[in-house]
C-alpha positions as CSV (number, residue, x, y, z in Angstrom):
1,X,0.0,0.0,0.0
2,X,3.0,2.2,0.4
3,X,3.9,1.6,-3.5
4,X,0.4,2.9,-3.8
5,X,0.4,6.6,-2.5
6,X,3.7,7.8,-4.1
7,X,2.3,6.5,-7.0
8,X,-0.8,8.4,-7.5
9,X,0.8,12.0,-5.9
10,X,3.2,11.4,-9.1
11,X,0.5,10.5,-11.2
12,X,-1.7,13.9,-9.8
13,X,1.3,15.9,-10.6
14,X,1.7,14.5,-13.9
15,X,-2.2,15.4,-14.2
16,X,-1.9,19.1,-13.3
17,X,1.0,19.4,-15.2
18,X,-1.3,18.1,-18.2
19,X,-4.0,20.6,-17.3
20,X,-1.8,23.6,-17.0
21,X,-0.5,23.0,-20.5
22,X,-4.0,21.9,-22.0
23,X,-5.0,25.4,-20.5
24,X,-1.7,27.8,-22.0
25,X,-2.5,25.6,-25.3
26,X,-5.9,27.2,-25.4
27,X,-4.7,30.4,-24.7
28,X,-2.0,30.1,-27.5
29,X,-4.7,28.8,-29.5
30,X,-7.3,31.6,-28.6
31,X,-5.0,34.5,-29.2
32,X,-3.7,33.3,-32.8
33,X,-7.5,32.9,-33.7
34,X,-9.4,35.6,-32.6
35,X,-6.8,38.4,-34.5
36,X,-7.1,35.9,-37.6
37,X,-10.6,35.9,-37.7
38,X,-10.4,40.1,-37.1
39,X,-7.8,40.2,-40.1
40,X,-10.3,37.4,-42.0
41,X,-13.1,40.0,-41.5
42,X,-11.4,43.4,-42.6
43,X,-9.9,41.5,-45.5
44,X,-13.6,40.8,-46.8
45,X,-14.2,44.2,-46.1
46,X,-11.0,45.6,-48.0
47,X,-11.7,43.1,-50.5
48,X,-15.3,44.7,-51.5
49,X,-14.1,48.2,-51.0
50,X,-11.0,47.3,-53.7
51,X,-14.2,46.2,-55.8
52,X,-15.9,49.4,-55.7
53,X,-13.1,51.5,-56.2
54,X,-12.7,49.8,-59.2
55,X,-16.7,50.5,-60.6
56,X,-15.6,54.1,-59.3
57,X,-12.2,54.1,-61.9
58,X,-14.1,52.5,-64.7
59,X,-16.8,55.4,-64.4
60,X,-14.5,58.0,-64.3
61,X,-12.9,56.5,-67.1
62,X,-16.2,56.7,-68.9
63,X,-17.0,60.1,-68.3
64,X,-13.3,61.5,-69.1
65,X,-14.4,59.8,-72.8
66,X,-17.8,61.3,-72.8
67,X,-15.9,64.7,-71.5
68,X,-13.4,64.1,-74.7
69,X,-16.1,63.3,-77.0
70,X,-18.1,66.3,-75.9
71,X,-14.9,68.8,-76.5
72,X,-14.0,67.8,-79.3
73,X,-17.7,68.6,-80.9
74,X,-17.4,72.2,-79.3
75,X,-14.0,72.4,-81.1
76,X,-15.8,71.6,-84.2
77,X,-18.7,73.7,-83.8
78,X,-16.1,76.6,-83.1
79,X,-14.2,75.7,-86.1
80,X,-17.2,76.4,-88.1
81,X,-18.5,79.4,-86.3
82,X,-14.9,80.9,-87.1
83,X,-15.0,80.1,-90.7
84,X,-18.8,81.4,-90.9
85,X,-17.9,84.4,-89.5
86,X,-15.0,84.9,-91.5
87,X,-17.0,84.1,-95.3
């Protein structure tokens, strides 16, 4: 029965020991995840703003082509108000 007792307070120290790193694992575990699933979140979020700014540079686009259209027809119509005037 003596055999008995040391072995179970090596066996309990073994168990705590056991628990204590079960426990700091979590912890490691629990502060990798929770500023990956932050960084998951605001990459989404960069992710659909990097889509929009694109719509946004293909409309600009659009209208500077519209703009240039639109110019060059003034030019045009000044042209031939400048040679009207000077017939």
């Amino acid at each position: 029965m003596a055999n008995h007792v040391p072995q179970q307070e090596g066996t309990g120290r073994l168990e705590r020991q056991r628990n204590l790193f079960v426990a700091v694992a979590a912890f490691a575990l629990a502060a990798v995840a929770l500023p990956m699933a932050h960084r998951a979140a605001s990459h989404r979020e960069l992710k659909g703003l990097n889509g929009r700014i694109f719509e946004l540079q293909l409309a600009i686009v659009d209208t500077r082509n519209r703009i240039r259209v639109v110019e060059a027809r003034i030019l045009d119509a000044q042209r031939e108000a400048t040679k009207e005037a000077t017939r």
